[in-house]
Residue, then its C-alpha position, 0 to 999 in steps of 0.5 A: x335431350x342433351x345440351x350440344x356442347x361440343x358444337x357449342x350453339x347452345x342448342x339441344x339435340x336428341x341422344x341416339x343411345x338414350x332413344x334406342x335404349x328407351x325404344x329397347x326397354x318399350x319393347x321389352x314391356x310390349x313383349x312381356x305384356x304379349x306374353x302375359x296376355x297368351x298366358x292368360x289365354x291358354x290358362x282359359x282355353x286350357x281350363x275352359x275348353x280343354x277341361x284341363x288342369x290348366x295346362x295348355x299343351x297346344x302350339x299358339x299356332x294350332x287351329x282351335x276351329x281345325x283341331x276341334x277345340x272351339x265351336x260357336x258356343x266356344x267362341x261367344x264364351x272365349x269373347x266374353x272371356x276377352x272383353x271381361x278380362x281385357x276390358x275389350x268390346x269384340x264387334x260382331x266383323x271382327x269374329x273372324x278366324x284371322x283373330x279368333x282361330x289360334x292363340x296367337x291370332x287371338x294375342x295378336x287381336x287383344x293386343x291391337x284392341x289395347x294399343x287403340x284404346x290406348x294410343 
């Protein structure tokens, strides 16, 4: 908040720009966060389920239930995996394809976990 001088009430008013800005630089933190969280989900599907090298050479959006690359025994370790590496516990009615079925959807999932636990 900045003094309003200019209307000279002695009042305190908000700053537009500097609230912007703030909002601007939380949502750069929000986004680095969503990517660092994909990262480390395709480096564990990549290394886990995909037996690669770590490389993921799938689309966020590609389907691991439709392409094959997931089945029930894939999904209990990739939940282990979120709760471990997150510090997230999965429900057993949020084992649901809209946030297990794809890198993103499972981005998506972890992130709304977090921002609960948070906020």
């Amino acid at each position: 908040m900045i003094r309003n001088e200019a209307a000279g009430s002695g009042r305190w008013r908000k700053d537009r720009g500097l609230a912007v800005s703030i909002d601007v630089q939380r949502s750069a933190a929000v986004g680095d966060a969503r990517r660092e969280i994909a990262a480390q989900i395709q480096g564990y599907i990549a290394r886990n389920l995909l037996f690669s090298d770590g490389e993921f050479d799938l689309g966020d959006d590609v389907s691991f239930l439709e392409e094959g690359i997931i089945d029930s025994l894939g999904v209990l370790e990739l939940v282990s995996f979120i709760e471990k590496q997150f510090g997230v516990g999965v429900g057993d009615d949020e084992l649901i394809p809209d946030n297990f079925d794809s890198v993103n959807s499972l981005t998506s999932f972890v992130c709304r976990k977090l921002h609960r636990a948070v906020g």
